[in-house]
ROSE-4610 file (N, C-alpha, C; in Angstrom, 1 decimal, always signed):
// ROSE-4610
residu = [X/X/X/X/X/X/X/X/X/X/X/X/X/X/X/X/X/X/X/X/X/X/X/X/X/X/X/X/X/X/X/X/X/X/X/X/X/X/X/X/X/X/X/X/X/X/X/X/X/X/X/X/X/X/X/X/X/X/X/X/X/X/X/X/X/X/X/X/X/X/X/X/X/X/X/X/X/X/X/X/X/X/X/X/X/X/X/X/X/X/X/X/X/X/X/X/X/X/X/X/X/X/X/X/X/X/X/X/X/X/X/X/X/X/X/X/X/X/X/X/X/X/X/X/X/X/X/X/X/X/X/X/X/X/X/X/X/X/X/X/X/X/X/X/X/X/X/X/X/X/X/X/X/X/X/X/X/X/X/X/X/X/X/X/X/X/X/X/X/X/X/X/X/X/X/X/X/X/X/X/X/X/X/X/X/X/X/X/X/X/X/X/X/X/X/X/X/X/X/X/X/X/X/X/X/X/X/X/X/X/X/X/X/X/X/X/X/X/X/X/X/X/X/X/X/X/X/X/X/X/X/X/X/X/X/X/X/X/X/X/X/X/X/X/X/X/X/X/X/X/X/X/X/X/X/X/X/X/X/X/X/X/X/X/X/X/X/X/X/X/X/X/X/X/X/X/X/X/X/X/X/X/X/X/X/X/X/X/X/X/X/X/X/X/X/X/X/X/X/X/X/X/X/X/X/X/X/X/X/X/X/X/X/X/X/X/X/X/X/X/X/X/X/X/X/X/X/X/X/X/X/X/X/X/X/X/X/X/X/X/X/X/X/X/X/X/X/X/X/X/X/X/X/X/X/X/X/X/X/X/X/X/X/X/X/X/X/X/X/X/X/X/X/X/X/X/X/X/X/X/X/X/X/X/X/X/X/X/X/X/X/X/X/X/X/X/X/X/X/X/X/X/X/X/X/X/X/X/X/X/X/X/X/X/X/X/X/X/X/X/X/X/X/X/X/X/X/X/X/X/X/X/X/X/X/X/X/X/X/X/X/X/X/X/X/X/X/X/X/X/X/X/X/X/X/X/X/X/X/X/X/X/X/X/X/X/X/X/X/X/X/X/X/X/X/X/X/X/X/X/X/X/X/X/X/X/X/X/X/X/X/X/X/X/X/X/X/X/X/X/X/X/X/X/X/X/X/X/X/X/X/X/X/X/X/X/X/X/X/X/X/X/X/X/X/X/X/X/X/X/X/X/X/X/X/X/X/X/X/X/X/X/X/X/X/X/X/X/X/X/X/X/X/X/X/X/X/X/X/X/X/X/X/X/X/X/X/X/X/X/X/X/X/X/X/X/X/X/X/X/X/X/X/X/X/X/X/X/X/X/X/X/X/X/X/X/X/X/X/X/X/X/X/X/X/X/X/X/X/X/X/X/X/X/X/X/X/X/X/X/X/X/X/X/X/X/X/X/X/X/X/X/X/X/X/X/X/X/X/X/X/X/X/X/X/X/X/X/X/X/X/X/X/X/X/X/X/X/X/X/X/X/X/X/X/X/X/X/X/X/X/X/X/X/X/X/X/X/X/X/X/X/X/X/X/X/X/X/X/X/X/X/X/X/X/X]
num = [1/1/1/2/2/2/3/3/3/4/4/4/5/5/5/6/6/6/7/7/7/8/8/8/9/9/9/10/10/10/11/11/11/12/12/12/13/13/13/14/14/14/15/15/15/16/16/16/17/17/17/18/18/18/19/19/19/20/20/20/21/21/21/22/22/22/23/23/23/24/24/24/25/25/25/26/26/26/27/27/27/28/28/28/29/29/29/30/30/30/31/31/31/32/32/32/33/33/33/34/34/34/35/35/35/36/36/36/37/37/37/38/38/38/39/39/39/40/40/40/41/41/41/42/42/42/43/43/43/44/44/44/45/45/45/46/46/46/47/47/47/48/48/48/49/49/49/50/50/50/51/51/51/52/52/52/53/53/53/54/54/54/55/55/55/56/56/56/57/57/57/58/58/58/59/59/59/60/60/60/61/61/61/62/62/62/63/63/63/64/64/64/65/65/65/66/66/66/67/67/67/68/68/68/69/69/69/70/70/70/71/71/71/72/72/72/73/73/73/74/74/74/75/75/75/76/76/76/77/77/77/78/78/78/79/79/79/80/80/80/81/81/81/82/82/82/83/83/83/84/84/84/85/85/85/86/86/86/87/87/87/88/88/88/89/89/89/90/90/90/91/91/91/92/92/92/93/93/93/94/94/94/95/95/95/96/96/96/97/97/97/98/98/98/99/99/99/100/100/100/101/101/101/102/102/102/103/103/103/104/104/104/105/105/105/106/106/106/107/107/107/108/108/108/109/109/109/110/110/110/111/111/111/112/112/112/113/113/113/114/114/114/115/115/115/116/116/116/117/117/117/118/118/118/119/119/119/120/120/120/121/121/121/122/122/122/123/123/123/124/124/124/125/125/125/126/126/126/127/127/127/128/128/128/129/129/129/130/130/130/131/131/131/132/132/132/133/133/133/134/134/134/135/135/135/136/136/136/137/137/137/138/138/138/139/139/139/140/140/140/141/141/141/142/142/142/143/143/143/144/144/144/145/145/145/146/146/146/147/147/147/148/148/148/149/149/149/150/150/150/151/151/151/152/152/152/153/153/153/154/154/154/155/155/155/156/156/156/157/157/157/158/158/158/159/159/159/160/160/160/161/161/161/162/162/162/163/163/163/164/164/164/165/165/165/166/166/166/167/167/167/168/168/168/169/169/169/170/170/170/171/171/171/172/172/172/173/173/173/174/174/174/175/175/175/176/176/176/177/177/177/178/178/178/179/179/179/180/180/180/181/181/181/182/182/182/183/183/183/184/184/184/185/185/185/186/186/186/187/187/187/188/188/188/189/189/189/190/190/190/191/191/191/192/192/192/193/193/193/194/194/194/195/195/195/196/196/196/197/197/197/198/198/198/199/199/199/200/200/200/201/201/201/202/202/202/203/203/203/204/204/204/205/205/205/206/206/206/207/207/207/208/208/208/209/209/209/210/210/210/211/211/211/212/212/212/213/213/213/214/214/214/215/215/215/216/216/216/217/217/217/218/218/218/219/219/219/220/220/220/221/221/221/222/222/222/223/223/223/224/224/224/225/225/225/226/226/226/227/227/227/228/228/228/229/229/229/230/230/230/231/231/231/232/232/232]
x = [+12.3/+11.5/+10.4/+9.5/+8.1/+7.1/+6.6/+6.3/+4.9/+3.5/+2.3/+1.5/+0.8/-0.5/-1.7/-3.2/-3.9/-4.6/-4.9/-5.7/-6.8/-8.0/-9.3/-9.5/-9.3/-10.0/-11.8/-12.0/-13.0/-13.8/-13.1/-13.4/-12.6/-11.6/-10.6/-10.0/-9.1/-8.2/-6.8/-6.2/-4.3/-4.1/-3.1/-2.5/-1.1/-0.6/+0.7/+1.9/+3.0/+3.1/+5.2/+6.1/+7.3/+7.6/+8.2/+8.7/+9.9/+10.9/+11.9/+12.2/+13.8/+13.9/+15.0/+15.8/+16.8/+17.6/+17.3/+17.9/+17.1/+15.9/+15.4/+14.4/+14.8/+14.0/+12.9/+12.3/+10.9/+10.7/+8.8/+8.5/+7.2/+7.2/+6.0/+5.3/+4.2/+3.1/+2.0/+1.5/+0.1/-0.9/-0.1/-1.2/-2.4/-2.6/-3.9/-4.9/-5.9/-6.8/-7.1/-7.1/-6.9/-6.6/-5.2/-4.4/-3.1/-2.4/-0.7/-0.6/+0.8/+1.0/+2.4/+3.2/+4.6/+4.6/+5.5/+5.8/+7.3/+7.6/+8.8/+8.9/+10.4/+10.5/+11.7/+11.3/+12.0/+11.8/+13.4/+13.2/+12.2/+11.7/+10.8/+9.4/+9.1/+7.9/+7.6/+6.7/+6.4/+5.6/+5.2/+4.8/+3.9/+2.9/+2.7/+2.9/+3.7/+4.3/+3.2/+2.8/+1.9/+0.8/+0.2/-0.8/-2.1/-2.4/-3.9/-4.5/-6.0/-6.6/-7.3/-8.1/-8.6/-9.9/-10.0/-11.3/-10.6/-9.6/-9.4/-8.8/-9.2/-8.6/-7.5/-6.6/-5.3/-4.8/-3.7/-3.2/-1.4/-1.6/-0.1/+0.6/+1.7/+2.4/+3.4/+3.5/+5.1/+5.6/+6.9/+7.1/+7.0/+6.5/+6.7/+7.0/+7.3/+7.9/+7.1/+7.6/+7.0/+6.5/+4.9/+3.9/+3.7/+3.8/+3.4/+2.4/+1.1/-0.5/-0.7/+0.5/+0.1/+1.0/+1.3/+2.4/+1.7/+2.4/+1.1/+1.3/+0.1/-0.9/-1.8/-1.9/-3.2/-4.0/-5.7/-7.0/-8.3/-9.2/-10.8/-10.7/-11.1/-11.3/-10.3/-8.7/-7.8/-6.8/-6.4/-6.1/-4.6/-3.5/-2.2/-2.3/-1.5/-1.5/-1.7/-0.8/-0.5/-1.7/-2.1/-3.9/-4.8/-4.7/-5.7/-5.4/-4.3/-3.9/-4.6/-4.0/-4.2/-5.7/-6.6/-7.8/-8.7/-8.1/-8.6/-8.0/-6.9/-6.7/-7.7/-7.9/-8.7/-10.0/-10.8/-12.1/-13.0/-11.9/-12.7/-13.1/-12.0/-12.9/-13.4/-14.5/-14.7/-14.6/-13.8/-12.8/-13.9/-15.0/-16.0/-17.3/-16.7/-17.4/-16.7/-15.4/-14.2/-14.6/-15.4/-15.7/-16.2/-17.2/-18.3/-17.2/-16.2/-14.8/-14.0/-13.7/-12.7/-13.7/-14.7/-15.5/-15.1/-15.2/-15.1/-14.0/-12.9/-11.8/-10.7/-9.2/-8.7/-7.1/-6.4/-5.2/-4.2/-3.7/-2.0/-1.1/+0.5/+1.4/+1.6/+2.7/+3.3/+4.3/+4.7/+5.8/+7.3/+7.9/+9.0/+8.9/+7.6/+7.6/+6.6/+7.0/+5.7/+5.4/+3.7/+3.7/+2.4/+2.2/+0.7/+0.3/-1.0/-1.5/-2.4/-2.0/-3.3/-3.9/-5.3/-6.1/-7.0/-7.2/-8.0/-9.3/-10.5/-11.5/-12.0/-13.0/-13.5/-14.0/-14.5/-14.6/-13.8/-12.4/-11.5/-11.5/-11.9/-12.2/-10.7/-10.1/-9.1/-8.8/-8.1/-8.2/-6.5/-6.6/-4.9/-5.3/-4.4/-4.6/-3.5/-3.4/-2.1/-2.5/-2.2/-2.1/-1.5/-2.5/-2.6/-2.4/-2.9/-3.0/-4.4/-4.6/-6.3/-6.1/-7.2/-7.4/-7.8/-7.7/-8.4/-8.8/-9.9/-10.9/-11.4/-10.5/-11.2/-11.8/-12.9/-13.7/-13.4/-12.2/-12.0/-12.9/-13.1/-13.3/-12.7/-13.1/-12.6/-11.1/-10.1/-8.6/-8.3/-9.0/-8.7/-7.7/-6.5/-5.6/-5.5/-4.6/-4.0/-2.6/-1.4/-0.1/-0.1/+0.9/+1.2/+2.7/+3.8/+5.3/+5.4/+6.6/+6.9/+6.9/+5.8/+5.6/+4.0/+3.8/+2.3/+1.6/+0.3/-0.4/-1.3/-1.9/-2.8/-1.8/-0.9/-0.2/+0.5/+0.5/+0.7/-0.7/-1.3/-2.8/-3.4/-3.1/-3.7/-2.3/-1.5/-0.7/-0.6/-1.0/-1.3/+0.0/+0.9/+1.9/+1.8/+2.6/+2.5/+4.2/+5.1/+6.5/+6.8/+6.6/+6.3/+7.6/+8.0/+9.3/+8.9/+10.6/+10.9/+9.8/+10.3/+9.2/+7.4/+7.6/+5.9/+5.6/+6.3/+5.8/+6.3/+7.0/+7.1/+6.2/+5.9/+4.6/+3.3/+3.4/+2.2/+1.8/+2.8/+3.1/+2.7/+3.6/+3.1/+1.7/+0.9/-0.5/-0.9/-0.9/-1.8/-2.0/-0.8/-0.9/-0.9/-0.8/-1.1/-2.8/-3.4/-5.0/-5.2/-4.4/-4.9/-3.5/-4.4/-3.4/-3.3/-2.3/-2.0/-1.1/-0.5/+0.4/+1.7/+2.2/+2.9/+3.2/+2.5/+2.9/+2.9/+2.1/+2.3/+3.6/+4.3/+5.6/+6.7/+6.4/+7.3/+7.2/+5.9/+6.2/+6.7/+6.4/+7.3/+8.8/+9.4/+10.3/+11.1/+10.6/+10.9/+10.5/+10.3/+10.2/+11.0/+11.4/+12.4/+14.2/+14.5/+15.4/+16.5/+17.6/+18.9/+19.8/+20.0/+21.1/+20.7/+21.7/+21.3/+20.9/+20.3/+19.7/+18.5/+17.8/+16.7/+16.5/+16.5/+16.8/+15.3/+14.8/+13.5/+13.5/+13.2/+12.9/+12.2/+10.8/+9.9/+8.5/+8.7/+7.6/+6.3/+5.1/+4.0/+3.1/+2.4/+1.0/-0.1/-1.4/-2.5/-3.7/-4.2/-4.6/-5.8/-7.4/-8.4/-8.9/-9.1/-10.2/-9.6/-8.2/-7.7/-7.4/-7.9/-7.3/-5.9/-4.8/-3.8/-2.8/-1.9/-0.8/+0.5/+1.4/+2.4/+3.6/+4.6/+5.5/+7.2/+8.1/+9.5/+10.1/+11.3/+12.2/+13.7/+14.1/+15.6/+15.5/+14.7/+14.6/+14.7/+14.5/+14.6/+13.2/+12.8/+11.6/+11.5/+12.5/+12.6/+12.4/+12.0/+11.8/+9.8/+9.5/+7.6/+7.4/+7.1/+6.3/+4.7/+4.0/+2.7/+2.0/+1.1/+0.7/-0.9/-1.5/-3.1/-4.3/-5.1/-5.7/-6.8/-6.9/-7.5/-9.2]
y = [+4.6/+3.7/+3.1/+2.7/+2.1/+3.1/+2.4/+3.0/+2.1/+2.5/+1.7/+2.3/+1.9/+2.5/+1.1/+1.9/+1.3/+1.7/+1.1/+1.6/+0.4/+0.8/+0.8/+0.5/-0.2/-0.4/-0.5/-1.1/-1.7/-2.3/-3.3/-4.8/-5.3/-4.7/-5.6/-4.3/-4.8/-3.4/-4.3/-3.5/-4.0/-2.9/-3.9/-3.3/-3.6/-2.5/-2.8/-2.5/-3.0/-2.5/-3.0/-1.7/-2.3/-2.2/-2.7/-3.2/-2.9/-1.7/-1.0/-1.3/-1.6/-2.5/-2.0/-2.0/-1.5/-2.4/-3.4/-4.7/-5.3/-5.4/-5.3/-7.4/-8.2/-9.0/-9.1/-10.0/-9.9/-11.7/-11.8/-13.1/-13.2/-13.9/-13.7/-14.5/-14.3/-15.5/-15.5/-16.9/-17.4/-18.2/-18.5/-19.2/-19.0/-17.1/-16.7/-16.9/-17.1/-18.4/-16.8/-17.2/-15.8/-14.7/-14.6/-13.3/-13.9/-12.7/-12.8/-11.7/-11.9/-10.8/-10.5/-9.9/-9.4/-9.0/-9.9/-8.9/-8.9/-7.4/-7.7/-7.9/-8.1/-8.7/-7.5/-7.4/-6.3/-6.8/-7.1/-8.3/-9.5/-9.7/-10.8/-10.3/-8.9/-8.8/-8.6/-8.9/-9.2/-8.0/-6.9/-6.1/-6.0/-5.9/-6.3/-5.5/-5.3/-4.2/-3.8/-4.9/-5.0/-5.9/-6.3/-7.3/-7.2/-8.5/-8.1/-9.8/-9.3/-10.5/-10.9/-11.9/-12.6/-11.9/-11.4/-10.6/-9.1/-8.7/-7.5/-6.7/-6.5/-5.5/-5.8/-4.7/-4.3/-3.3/-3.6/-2.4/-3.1/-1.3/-1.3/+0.1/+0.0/+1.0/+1.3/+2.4/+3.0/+4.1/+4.2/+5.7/+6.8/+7.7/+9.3/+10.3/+10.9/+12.3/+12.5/+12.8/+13.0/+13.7/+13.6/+14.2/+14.4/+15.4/+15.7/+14.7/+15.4/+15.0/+13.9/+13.3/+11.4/+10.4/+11.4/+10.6/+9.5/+8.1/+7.5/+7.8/+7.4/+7.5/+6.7/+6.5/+5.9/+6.3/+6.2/+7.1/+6.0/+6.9/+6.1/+6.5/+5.3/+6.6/+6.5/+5.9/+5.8/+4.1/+4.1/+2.7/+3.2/+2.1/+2.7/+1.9/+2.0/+1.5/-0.4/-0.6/-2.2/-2.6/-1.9/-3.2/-2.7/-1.6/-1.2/-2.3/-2.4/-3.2/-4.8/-5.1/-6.6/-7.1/-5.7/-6.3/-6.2/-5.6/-5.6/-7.3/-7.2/-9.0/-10.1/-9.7/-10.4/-10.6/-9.3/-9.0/-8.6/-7.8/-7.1/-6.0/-5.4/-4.5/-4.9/-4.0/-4.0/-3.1/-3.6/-2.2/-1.4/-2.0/-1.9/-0.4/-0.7/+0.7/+1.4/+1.6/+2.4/+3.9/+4.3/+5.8/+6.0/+5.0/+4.8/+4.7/+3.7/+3.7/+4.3/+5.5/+6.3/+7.4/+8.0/+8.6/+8.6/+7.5/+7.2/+6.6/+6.3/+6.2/+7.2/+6.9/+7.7/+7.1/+6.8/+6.1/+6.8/+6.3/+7.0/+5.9/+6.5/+5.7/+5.0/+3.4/+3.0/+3.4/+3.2/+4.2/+4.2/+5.5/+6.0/+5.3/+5.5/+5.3/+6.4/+6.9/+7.2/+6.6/+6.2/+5.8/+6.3/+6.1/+6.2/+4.6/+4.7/+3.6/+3.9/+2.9/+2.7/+1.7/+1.3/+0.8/+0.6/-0.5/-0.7/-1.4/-1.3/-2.1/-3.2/-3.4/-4.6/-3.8/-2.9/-1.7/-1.4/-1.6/-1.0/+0.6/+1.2/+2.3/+2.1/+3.6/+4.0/+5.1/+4.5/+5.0/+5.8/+7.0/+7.2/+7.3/+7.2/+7.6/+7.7/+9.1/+9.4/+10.1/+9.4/+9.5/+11.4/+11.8/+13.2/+14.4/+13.9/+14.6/+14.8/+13.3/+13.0/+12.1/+12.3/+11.0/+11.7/+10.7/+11.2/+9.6/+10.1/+8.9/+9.3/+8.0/+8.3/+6.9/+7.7/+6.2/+6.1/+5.1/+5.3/+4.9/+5.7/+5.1/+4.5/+3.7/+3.3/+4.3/+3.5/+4.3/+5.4/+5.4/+6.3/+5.6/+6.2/+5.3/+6.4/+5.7/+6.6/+6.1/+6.5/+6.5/+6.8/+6.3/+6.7/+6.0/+7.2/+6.7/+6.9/+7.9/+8.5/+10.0/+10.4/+11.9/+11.9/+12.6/+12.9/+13.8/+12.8/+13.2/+14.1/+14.3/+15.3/+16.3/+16.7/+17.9/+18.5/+17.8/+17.9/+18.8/+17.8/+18.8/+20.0/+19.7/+21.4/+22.2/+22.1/+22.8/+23.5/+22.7/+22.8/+22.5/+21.8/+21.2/+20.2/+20.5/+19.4/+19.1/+19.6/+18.9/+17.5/+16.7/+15.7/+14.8/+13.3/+12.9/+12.5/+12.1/+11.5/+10.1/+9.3/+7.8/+8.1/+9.1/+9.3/+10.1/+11.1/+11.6/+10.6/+9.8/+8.9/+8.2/+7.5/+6.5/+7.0/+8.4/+9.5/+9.3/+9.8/+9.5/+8.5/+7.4/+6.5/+5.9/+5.7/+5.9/+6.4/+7.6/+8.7/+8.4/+8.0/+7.5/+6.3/+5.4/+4.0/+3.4/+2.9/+2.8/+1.3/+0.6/-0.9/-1.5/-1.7/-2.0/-3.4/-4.1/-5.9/-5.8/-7.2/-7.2/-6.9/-7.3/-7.1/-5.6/-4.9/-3.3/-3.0/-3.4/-2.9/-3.2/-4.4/-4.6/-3.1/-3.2/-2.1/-1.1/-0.7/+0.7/+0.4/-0.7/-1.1/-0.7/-1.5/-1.6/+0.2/+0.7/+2.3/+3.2/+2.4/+3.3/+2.1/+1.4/+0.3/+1.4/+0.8/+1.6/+0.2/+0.5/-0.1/+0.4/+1.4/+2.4/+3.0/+3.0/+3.7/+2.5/+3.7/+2.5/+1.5/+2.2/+1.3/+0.8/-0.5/-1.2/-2.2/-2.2/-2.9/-4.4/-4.9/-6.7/-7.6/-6.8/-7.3/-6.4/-6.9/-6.0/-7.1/-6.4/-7.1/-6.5/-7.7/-6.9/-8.1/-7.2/-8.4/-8.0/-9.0/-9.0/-9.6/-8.9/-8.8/-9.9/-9.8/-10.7/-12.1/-12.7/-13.6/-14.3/-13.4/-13.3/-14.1/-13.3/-14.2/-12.7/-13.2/-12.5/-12.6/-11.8/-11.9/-11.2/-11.9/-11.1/-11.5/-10.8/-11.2/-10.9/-11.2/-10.4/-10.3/-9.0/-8.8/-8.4/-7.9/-6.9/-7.9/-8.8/-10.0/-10.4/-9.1/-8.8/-10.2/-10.9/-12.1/-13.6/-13.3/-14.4/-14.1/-14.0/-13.9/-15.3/-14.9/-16.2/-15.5/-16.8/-16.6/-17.4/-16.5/-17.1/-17.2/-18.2/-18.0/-18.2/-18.0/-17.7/-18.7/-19.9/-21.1/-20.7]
z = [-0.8/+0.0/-0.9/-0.4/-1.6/-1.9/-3.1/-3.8/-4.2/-4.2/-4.4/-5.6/-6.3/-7.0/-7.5/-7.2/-7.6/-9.1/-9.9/-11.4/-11.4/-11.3/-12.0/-13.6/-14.1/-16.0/-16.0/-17.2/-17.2/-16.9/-16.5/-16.3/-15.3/-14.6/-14.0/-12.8/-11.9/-11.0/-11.0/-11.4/-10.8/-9.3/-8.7/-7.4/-7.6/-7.4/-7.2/-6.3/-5.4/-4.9/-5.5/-4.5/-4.8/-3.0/-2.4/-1.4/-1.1/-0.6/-0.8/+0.6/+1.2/+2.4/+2.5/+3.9/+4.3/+5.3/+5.0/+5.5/+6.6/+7.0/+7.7/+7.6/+8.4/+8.1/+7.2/+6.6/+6.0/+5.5/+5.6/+4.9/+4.5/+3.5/+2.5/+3.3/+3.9/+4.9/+3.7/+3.5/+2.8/+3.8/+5.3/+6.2/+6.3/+5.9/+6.7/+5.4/+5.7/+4.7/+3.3/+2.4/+1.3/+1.3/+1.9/+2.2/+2.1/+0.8/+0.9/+1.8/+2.8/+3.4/+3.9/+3.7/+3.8/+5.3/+6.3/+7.6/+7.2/+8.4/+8.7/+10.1/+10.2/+11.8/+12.8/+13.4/+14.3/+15.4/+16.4/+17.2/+17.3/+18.8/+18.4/+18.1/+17.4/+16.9/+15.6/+15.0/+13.5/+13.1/+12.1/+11.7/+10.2/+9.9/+8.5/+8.0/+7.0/+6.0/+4.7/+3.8/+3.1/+2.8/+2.6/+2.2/+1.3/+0.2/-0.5/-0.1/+0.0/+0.3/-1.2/-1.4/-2.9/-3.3/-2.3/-2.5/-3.4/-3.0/-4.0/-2.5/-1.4/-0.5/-0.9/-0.2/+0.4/+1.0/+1.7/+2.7/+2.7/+2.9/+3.0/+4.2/+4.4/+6.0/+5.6/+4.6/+4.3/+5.8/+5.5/+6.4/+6.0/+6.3/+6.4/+7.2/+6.9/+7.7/+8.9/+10.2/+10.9/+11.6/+11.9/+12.5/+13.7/+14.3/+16.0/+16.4/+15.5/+16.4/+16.4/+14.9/+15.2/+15.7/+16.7/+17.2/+18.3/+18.4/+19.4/+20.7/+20.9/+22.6/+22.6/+23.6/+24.4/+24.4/+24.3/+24.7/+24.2/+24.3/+23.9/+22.5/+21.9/+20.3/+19.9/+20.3/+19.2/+19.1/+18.2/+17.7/+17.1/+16.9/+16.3/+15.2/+14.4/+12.9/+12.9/+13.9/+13.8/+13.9/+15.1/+15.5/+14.3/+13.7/+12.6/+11.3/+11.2/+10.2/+10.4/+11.4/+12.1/+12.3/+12.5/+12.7/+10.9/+10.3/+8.5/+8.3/+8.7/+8.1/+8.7/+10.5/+11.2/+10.8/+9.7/+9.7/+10.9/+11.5/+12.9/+12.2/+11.2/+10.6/+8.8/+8.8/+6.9/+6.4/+5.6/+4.7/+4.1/+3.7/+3.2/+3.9/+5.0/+5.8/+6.7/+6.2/+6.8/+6.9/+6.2/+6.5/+7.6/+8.4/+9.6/+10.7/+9.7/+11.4/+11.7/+10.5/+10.7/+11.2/+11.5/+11.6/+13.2/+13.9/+15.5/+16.1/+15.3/+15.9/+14.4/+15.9/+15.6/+15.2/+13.7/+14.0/+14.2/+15.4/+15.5/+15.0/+15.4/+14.6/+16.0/+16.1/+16.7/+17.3/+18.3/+19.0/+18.1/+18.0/+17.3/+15.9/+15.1/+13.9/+13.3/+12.2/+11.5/+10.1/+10.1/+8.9/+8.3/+7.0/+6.1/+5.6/+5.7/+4.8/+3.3/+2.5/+1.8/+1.9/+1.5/+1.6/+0.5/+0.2/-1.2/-0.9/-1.3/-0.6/-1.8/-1.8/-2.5/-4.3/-3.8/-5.1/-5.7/-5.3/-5.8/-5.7/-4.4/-3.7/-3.2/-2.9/-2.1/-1.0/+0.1/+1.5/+1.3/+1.7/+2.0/+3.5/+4.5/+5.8/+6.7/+7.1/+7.8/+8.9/+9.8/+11.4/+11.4/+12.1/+12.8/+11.8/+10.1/+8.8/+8.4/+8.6/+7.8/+6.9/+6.5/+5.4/+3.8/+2.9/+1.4/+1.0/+0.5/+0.0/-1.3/-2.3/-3.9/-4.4/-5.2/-5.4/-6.8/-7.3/-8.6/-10.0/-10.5/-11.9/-12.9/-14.2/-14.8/-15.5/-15.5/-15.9/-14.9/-13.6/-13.0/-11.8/-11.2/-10.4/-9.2/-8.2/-7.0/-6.6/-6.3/-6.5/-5.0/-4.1/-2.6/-2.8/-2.6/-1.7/-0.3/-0.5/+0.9/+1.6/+0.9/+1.1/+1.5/+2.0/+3.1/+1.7/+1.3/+0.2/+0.8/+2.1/+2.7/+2.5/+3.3/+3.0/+2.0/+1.1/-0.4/-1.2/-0.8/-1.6/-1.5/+0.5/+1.2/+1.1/+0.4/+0.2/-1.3/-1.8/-3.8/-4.5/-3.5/-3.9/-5.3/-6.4/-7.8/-8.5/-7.0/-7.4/-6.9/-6.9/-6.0/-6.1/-4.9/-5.6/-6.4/-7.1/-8.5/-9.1/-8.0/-8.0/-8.3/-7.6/-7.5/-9.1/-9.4/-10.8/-12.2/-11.7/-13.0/-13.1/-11.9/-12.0/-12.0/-11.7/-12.6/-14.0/-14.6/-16.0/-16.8/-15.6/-16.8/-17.0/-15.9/-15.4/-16.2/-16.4/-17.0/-18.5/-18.7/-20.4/-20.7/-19.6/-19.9/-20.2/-21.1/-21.1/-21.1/-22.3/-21.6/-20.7/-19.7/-18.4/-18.4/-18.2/-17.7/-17.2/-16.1/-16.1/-15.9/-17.4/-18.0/-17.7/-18.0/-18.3/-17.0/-15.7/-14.4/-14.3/-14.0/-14.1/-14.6/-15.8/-16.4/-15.6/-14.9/-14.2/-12.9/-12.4/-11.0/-11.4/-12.3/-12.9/-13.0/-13.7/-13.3/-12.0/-11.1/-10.1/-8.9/-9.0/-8.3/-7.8/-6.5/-6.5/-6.4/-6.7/-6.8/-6.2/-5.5/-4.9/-3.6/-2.7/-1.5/-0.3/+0.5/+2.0/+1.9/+0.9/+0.3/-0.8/-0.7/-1.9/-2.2/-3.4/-3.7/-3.4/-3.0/-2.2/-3.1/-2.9/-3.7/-4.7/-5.6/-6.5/-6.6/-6.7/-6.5/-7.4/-7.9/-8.6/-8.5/-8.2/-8.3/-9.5/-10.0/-11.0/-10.2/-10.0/-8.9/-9.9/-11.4/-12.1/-12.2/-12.2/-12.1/-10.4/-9.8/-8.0/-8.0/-8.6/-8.8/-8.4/-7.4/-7.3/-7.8/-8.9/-9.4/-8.8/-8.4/-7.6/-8.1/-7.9/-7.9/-7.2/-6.6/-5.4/-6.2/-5.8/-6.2/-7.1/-7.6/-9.1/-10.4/-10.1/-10.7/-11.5/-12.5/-13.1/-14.2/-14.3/-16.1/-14.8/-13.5/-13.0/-12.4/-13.0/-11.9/-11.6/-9.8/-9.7/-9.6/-9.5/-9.3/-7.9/-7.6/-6.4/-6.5/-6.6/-7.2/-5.8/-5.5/-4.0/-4.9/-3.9/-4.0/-3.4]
């Protein structure tokens, strides 16, 4: 399935994301005034899969295994992934004081799905958040990154779990030893953690480059074709 990480430098943050699809509609929308944003479509309803705005946020809704407590419902106090997502694009919420909102509300998943998000704020701060797990909040430092696929990183940790999948420990790796970041070199790690085989197949690989506000993407694994998309 996908595979995301964010890395912190010096002077700059890459996001990246790979976009792993199982045939399932999808379209790159640029309508919304400095936001790329990837829905897919399931029937006549549209879902935002991933998105980064020019300012540097982003969020994204992989699947994971699923959770009892977060399974959705109705109540005071709780919100399901779609409207949580939809109102960060809206600026009903600010990513910017997500701790104050996760504090008082509560996200479930949408019915017969489960998913996690990440979230990237203007800091280049990072949100994991998984409906009826919890949350983890790291405020990265320079060369410091955060890696999210399709495995529940809360129960990973309170577990002391460090076999993790395949996708997730390569792009560990290469993180870890990678120091000057561009690009170019995010690519390459997209590139190794891209799947080709099976029910999920990569779509689209993305990376944004916060100090250029310029997003670089290709679809179809088609890494010798980048376009660019530059936020006006």
């Amino acid at each position: 399935m996908c595979t995301s990480f964010v890395k912190k430098t010096d002077d700059n943050c890459y996001i990246a994301m790979n976009f792993d699809n199982n045939g399932m509609k999808y379209r790159i929308n640029t309508t919304k005034k400095d936001w790329l944003i990837v829905y897919v479509e399931m029937g006549k309803m549209k879902y935002p899969s991933f998105g980064i705005h020019k300012s540097g946020i982003f969020f994204n809704n992989l699947l994971v295994n699923a959770c009892e407590k977060g399974k959705y419902r109705r109540g005071k106090g709780v919100v399901h992934s779609t409207k949580f997502l939809t109102e960060i694009i809206d600026n009903k919420i600010c990513v910017d004081t997500l701790k104050q909102y996760l504090e008082n509300i509560e996200i479930v998943n949408v019915p017969n799905f489960s998913t996690h998000n990440m979230i990237c704020d203007i800091q280049s701060n990072v949100w994991i958040i998984e409906p009826g797990r919890g949350n983890i909040y790291s405020s990265l430092k320079p060369n410091e990154f955060q890696v999210m696929t399709n495995f529940s990183l809360v129960d990973a940790t309170k577990n002391k779990e460090t076999n993790y999948c395949k996708r997730f420990n390569n792009v560990n790796k290469l993180l870890s030893e990678l120091v000057n970041m561009n690009v170019q070199k995010t690519f390459e790690i997209l590139r190794v953690a891209k799947q080709s085989e099976g029910e999920w197949i990569t779509e689209i690989s993305m990376v944004f480059d916060k100090t250029n506000e310029t997003v670089y993407y290709c679809e179809n694994q088609n890494f010798e074709n980048i376009k660019e998309f530059v936020f006006q």
